[in-house]
C-alpha positions in Angstrom: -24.6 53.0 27.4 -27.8 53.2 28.6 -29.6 49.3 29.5 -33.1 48.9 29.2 -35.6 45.8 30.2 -38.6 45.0 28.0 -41.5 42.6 28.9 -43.5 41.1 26.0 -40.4 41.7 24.0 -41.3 38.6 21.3 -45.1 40.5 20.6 -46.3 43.2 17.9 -44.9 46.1 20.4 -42.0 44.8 22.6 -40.1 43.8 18.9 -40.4 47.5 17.5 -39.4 49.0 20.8 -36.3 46.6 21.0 -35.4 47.9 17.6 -35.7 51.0 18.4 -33.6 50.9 21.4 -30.5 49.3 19.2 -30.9 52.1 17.0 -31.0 54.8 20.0 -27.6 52.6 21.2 -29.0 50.9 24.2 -28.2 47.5 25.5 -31.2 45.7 25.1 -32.6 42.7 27.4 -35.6 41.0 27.6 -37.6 38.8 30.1 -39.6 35.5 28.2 -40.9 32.6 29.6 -39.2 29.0 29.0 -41.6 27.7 26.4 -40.7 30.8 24.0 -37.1 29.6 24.1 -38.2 26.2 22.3 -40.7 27.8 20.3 -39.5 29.2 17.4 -42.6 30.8 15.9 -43.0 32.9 19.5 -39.4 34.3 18.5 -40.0 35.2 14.6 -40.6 39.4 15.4 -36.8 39.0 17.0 -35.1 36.7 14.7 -33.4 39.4 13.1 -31.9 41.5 16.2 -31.5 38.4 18.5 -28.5 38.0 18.6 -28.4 41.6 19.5 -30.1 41.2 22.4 -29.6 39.7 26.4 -32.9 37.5 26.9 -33.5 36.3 30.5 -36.0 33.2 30.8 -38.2 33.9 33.5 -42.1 34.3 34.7 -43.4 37.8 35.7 -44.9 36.1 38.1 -42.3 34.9 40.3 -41.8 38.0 42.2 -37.7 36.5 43.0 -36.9 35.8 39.1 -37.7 39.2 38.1 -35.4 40.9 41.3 -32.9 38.4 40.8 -32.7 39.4 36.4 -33.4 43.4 37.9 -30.0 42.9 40.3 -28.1 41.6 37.7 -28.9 43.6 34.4 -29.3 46.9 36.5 -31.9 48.8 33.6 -32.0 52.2 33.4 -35.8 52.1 31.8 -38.3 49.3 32.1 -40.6 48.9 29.7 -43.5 46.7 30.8 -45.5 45.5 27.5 -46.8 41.8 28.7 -50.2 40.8 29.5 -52.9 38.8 29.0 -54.7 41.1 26.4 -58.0 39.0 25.2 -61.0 41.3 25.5 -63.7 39.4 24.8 -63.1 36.3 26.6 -61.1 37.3 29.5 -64.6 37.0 31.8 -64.1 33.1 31.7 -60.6 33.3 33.0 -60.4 36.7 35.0 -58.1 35.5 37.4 -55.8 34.5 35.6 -55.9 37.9 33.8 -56.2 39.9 36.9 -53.2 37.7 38.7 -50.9 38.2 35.6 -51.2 41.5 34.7 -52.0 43.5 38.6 -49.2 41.0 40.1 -46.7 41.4 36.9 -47.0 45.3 37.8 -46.6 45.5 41.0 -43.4 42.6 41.3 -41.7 45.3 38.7 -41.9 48.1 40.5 -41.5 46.8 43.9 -38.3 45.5 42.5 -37.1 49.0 40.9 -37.9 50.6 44.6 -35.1 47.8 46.2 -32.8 47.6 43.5 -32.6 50.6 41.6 -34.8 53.4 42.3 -33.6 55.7 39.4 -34.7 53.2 36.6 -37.6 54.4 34.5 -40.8 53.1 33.9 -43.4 52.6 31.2 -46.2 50.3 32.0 -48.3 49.7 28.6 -52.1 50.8 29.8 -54.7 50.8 26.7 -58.4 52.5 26.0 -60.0 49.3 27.3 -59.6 51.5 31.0 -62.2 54.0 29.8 -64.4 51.0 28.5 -67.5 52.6 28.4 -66.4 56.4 28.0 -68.5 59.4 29.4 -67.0 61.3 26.4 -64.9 61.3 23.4 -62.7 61.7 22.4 -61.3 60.8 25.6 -58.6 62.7 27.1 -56.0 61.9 30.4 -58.7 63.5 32.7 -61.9 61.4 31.3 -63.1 59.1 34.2 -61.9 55.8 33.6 -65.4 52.9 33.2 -63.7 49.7 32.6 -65.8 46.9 31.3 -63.6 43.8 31.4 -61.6 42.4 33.6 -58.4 43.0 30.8 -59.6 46.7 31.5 -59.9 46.5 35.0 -56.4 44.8 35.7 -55.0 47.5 33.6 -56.7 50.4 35.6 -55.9 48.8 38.7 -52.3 48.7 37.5 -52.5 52.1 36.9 -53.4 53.5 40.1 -50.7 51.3 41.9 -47.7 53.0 39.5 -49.3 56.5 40.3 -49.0 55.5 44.0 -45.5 54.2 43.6 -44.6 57.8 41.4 -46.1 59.7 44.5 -44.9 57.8 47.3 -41.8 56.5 46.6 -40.8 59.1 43.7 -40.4 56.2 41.2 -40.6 58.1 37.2 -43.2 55.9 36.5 -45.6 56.6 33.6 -48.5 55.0 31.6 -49.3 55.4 28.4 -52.6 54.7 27.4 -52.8 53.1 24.2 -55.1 53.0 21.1 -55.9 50.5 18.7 -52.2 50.1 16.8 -51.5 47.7 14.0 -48.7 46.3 12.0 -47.7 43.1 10.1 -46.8 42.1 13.7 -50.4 41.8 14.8 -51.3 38.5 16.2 -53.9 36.4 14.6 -56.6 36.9 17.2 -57.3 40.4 16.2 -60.2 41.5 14.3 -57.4 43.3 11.8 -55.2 40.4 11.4 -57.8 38.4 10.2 -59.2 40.9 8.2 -56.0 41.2 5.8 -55.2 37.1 6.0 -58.5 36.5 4.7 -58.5 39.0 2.3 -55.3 37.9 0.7 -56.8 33.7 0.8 -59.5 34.8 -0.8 -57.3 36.2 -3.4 -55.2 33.4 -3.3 -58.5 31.2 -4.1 -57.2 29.4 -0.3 -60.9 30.8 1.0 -63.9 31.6 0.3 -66.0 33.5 2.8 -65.1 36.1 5.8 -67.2 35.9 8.7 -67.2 38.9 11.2 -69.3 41.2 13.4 -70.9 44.6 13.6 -69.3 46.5 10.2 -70.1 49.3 11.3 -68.1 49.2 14.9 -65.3 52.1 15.1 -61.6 52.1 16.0 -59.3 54.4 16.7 -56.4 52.1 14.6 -52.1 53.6 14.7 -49.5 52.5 13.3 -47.1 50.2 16.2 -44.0 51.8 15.1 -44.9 55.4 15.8 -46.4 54.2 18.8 -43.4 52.5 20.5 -41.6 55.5 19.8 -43.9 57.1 21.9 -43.4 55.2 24.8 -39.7 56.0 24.4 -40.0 59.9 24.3 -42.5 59.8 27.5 -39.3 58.3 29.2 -37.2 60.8 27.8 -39.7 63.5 28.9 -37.9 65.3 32.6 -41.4 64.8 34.7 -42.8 61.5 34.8 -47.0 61.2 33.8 -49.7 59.6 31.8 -50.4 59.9 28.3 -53.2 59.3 26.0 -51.2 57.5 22.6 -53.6 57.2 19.1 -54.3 59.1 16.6 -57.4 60.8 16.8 -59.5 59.3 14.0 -62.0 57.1 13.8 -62.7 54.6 11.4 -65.1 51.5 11.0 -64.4 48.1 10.3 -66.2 48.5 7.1 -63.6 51.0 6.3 -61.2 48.6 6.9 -62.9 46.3 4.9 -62.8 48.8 1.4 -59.3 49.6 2.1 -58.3 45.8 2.2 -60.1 44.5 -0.4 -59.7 46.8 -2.8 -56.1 47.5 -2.5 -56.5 43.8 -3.5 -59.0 44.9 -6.4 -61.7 43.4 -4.7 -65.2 44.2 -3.5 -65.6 43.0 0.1 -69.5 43.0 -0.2 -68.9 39.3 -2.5 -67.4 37.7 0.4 -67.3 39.1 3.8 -70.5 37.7 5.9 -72.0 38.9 9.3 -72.1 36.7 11.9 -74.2 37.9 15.4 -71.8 35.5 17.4 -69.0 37.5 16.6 -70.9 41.3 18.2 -69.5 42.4 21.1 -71.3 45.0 23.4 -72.9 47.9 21.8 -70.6 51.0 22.2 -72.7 54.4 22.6 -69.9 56.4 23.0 -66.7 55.0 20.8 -63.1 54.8 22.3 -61.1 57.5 20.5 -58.0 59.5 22.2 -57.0 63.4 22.4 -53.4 63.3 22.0 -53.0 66.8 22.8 -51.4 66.3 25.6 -49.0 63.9 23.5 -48.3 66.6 21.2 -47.4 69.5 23.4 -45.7 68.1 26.0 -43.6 65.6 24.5 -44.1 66.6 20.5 -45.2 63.1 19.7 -47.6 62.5 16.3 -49.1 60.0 14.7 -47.6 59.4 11.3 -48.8 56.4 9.0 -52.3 56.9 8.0 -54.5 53.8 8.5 -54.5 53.0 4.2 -50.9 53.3 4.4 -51.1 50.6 7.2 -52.8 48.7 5.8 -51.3 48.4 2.3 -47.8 47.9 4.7 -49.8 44.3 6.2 -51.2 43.2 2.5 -47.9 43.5 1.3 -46.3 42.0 4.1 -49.0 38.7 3.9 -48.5 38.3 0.5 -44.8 36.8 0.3 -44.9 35.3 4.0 
């Protein structure tokens, strides 16, 4: 039975993966930190498979916690998911960004090299490395332009697991991730909101639905199709990097008319614009070639972005 390690195994991502694992028949563990163990709510994606799984409480930032758990469980893949992921603000505390996710890296695979050099990895990289893109869509050659420290950390990352592939012949891959959503999302995300709004509003719990520029585009998956991605790169027999979304763009006013009117709605009644909420003006948007996905490792994006959508109304609705 193959074992396999998951960081961030409590968020949107790390949850799906873990299920998908059980399914595939592995023995599933999973690093989280001690206040997650008291907190209830940062366990409800697990709830249902937790007894299921091995969780080890430790920081991935205590270099000797994550060798001692890595000596112990012995993992044949590694999936590294966690980090500090807030875009927008992580200027006013970018070291505690860069510390977590560069260090969190770099402890992992340091630790694979002494312990067990045959274990797989899969570090979680995202389309916040190309930042401010030269092209699009953006493919596994485009030069990455990071533009926040969440990006930068994440680049940085990057380069450090193609020098531990190259050097110490680690199977170490990234996967560079797009926009993906699910009824998972956390609260802070521009979709989240969207939908618990939407469904307040219908509710008659709120009123009004203050956001940005409506016309800003995404390239928006589906979290299940894209955690099985991550596990067929580490099935793959050559280790490398891989562009994961879907190819499509769509706005946030998009979003908007699917939401509200799958709630039989008009979103023009109650959603506001608010300049405080604009981030940076994007010339060029963020949206990813999976061609690479799709003929080396026969990956594809299945759920269309209504269908997602529909999938995190109904979901709101009874929770």
């Amino acid at each position: 039975m193959k074992r396999a390690i998951i960081t961030g195994i409590t968020g949107q991502d790390g949850s799906y993966l873990a299920e998908l694992l059980l399914d595939k028949g592995c023995e599933v563990h999973g690093i989280i930190r001690r206040e997650s163990f008291e907190d209830n709510d940062r366990l409800k994606n697990i709830k249902k498979i937790q007894d299921k799984l091995v969780l080890h409480e430790g920081s991935l930032n205590d270099h000797l916690t994550i060798y001692k758990i890595f000596s112990k469980v012995l993992p044949d893949e590694c999936y590294h998911l966690s980090a500090s992921s807030f875009v927008n603000y992580s200027f006013n505390d970018e070291f505690q960004t860069m510390n977590n996710n560069f260090n969190s890296t770099h402890y992992l695979l340091s630790t694979i090299r002494e312990v067990k050099k045959e274990c797989k990895f899969y570090f979680a990289g995202s389309s916040e490395m190309f930042g401010e893109p030269s092209e699009s869509p953006q493919t596994e050659c485009t030069p990455f332009n990071p533009k926040s420290i969440y990006g930068i950390s994440k680049v940085s990352s990057h380069y450090l697991l193609k020098n531990y592939r190259e050097k110490e012949r680690i199977f170490a891959c990234t996967g560079i991730m797009y926009n993906h959503e699910s009824p998972r999302r956390g609260s802070q995300f521009v979709t989240k909101k969207i939908i618990s709004s939407a469904v307040k509003i219908k509710k008659g719990l709120q009123k009004e639905l203050y956001l940005g520029n409506l016309d800003a585009k995404r390239d928006w998956g589906y979290a299940p199709d894209y955690v099985k991605a991550m596990w067929q790169i580490l099935q793959s027999d050559k280790a490398d990097d891989y562009i994961i979304a879907t190819g499509k763009l769509h706005s946030v006013r998009e979003f908007l008319e699917y939401t509200f009117g799958y709630l039989e709605m008009d979103y023009n009644d109650y959603v506001k614009v608010d300049p405080k909420f604009f981030r940076a003006s994007e010339k060029i948007p963020l949206c990813g070639d999976t061609s690479k996905m799709k003929n080396k490792i026969g990956w594809r994006n299945i759920k269309s972005l209504e269908n997602i959508i529909k999938e995190m109304i109904d979901e709101e609705l009874i929770s």
